[in-house]
N, C-alpha and C positions, 0 to 999 in steps of 0.2 A: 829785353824787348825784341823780339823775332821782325823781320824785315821780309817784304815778298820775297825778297833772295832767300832764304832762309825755309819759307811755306814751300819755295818753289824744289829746293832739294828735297825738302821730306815727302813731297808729294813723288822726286821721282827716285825716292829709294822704296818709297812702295811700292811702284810701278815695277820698277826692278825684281823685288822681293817677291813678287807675285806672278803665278804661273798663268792667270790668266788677264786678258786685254784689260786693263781700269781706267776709267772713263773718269774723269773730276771735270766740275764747275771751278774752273781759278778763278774766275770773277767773283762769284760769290762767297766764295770760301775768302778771298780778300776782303771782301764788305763785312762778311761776319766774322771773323777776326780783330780789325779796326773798329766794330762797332762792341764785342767785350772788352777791346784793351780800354775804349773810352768810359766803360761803366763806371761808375763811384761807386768807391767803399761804401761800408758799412757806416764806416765813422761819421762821412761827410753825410750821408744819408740822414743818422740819428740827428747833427750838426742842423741839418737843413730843417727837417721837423721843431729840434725845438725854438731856432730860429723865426721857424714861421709862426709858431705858438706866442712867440714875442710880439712881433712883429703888429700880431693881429689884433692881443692885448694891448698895444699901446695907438694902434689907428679905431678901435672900438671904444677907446676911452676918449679917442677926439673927436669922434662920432656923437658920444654921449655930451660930451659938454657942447656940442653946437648947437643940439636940445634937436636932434633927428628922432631920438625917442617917444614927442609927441604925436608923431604922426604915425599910426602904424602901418597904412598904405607907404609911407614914405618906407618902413624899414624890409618889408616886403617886398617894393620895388626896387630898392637896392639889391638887398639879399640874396633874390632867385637869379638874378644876372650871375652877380659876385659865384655862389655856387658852380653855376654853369661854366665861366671864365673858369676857375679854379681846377675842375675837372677836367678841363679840355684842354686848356693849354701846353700838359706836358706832352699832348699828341704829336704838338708842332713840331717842336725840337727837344732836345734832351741836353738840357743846360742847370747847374746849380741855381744859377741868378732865380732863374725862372720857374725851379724848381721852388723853392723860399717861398716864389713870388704867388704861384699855384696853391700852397700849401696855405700862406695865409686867406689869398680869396675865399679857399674852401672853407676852412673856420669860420673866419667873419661872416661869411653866406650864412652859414650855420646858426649860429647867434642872434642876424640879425630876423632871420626867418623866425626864429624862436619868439626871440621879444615882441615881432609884430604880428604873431597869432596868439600867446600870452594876453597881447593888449588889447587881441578881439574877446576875450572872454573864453577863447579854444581849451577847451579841456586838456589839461595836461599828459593823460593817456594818448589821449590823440594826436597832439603834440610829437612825444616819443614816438609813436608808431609812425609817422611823415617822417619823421626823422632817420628812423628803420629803412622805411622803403626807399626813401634817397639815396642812404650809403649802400644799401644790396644793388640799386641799378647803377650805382657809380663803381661800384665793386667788378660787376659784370662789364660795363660798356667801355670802361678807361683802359682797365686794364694797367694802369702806370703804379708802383713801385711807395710812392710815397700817400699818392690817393687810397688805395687801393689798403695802407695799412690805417691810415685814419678813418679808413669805412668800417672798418673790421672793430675798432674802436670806438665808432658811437655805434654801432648793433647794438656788440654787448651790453655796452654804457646805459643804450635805450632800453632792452631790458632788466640788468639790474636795476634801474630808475623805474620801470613800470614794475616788479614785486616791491620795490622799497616805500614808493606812494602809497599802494594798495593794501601797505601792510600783511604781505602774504613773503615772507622773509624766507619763510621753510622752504622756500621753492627755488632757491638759493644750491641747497643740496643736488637738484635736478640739475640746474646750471652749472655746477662744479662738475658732477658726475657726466653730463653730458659731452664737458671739453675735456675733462681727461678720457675719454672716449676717443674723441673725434680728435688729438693730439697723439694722443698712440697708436690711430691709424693712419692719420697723416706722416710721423717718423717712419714706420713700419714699412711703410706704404709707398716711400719715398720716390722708388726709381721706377713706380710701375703708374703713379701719378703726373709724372717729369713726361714721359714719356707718351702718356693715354692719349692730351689732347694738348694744343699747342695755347690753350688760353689756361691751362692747369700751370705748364711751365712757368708759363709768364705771371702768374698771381702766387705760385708754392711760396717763395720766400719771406715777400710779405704778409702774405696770411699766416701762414706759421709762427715768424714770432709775434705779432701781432695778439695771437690766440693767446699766446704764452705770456704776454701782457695781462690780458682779462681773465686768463685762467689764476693768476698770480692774485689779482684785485680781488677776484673773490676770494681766494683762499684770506687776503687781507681781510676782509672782514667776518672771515670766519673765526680768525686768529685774533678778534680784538674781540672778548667776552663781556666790554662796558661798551663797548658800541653799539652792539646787539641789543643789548637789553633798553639802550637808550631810544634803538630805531623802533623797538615793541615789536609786538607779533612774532618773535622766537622765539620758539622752543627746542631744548635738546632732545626731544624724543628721536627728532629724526635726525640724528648726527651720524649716526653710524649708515648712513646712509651712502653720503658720499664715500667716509672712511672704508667702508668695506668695496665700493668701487674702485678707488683708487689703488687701494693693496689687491684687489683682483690683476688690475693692469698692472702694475710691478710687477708682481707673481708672473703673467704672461709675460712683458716685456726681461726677462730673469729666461725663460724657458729662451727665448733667442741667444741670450750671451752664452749659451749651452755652447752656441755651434759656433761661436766667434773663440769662447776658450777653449776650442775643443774637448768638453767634457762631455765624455759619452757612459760613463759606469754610474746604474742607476743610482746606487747608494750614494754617491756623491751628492747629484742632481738633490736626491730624497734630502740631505744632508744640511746642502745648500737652503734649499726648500721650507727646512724646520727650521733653521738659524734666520730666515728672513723674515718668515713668520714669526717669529722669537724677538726679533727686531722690531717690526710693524703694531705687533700685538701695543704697545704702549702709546702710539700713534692714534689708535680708534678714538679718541676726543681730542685728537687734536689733527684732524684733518691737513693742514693746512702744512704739515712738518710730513706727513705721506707724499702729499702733493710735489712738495720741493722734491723729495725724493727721485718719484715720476722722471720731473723732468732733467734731474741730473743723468738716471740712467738711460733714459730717450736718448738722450745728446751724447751721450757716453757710444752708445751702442752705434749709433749714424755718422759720432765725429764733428758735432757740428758746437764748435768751441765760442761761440757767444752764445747761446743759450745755454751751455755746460756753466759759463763763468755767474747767468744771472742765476742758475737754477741752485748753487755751492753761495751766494750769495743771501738770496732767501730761505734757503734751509738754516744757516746761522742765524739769520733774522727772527725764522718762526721759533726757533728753538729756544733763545735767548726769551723774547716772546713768553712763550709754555712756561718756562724755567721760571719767568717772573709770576707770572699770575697762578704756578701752584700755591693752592693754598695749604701747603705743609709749612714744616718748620726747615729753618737752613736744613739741617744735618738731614731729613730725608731727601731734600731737592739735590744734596750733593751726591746721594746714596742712586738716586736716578740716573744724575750726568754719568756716573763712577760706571756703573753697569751698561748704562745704555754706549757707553765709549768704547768699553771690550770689548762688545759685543761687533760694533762697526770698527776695529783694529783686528779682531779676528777673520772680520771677511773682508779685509782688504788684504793680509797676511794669505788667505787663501787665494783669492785672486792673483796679487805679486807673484806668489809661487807656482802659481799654471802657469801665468804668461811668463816665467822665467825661465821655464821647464820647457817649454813652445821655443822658446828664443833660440836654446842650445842645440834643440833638434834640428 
């Protein structure tokens, strides 16, 4: 841990260093210093979220047995407060306690808002949609870190929930296809977004994995073949839909690792190219093992090793997943794993060998 004494030499060995006069703020470069050393992890982060997911669940259940769910003005006049409290409070200060403590008002808000337009007879689209638009202006006005990824998470949630009611399931593929879009411009994107506007900075980390959540959840249910047919209204016609989106963006996101392995001889590129597609090609109905893909090589390519660990995580999951619900016999399902293993051993074999090649130079 670095000490003003410490900020105060590297600032004048650049002074030194530099041929002309440089002028620094020491006060503020103090305060924002001491204000990232005090950030929290990641850990304690995920810690405080599902904490407050507890938390909420066991003061909504002593809610519910006080019999507050006869009143629905009673759960509505709780509820919009509770929301409000929940979103605002991490402005005050930046504390774990209260962090927890935010995080459950914001749920229980949620909930109870829910139940007591439910128990006006509120149509459930509409519902969802209030729901939508609270977590988009709480997205935009907070701005805080734990708000800000639970917002991102009832969006989605409110849409998936408004095709899953309305029975229009296909529209799922648009959903999948639209965040693997809007995930490989955001990685892609990364330093020119950090950078643009100073409320982009402050929202990039939680939205990102966030997305990377709900991108995952669909892909979950596109990966569960009795689920689907249970929820009605799907059809595979339009499967290949997402699948060919997705292996679009790999193929793009593949054209940048050009210049990170410094591969510049087209036959290779071409090479690479057909071996991916060669790989991919088996993926078209099963989306959801593309998908994983995606977001290993996002995270591969940016560096950013929690979303690398979830994305190696659910690609085992989807895989396993497919592996069980082909409907072949053992000895073909083995004959798939068997090829499709070469297959990604030989382009990791490829890759080792650039960046081994790179290392020496």
């Amino acid at each position: 841990m670095k000490t003003k004494e410490d900020i105060k030499q590297l600032l004048d060995s650049l002074q030194s260093s530099s041929d002309k006069d440089l002028k620094f703020n020491e006060e503020e470069i103090y305060k924002a210093y001491e204000k990232s050393d005090n950030q929290q992890s990641l850990a304690i982060k995920i810690l405080s979220i599902f904490g407050g997911i507890m938390a909420s669940c066991l003061f909504i259940a002593f809610l519910f047995i006080t019999g507050i769910y006869d009143s629905e003005w009673g759960l509505l006049v709780l509820g919009i407060p509770l929301i409000i409290f929940g979103a605002f409070i991490t402005k005050v200060t930046d504390n774990i306690l209260l962090d927890t403590l935010s995080i459950s008002a914001y749920i229980i808000g949620f909930v109870l808002v829910g139940a007591g337009l439910l128990q006006m007879d509120t149509d459930e689209n509409l519902v969802s949609i209030i729901f939508i638009l609270i977590a988009v202006s709480a997205l935009f006005i907070v701005r805080s870190y734990l708000i800000s990824f639970i917002s991102v998470l009832i969006i989605c949630g409110g849409f998936l929930f408004l095709m899953i009611s309305n029975n229009s399931f296909d529209l799922i593929h648009i959903y999948i296809s639209l965040l693997a879009l809007i995930l490989t411009f955001i990685y892609l994107k990364e330093a020119k977004l950090i950078t643009f506007n100073k409320a982009f900075s402050q929202l990039y980390d939680s939205v990102r994995i966030a997305l990377i959540f709900c991108f995952l959840a669909g892909l979950y249910l596109l990966g569960k073949n009795y689920r689907l047919d249970y929820i009605g209204g799907y059809s595979f016609e339009y499967l290949g839909i997402s699948s060919v989106v997705i292996i679009l963006a790999i193929l793009y996101v593949i054209s940048h690792l050009f210049e990170m392995l410094n591969i510049k001889k087209s036959e290779q590129k071409y090479g690479i190219y057909a071996l991916s597609v060669l790989i991919l090609l088996p993926t078209v109905f099963a989306p959801a093992i593309s998908g994983a893909i995606l977001i290993i090589l996002l995270s591969f390519l940016v560096n950013y090793k929690t979303s690398l660990v979830i994305g190696v995580v659910a690609f085992i999951y989807f895989v396993s997943q497919y592996y069980y619900d082909l409907h072949y016999t053992l000895l073909t399902k083995s004959i798939v794993l068997f090829c499709s293993g070469i297959l990604f051993l030989g382009l990791y074999f490829l890759t080792h060998k650039k960046l081994s090649s790179d290392e020496k130079i």
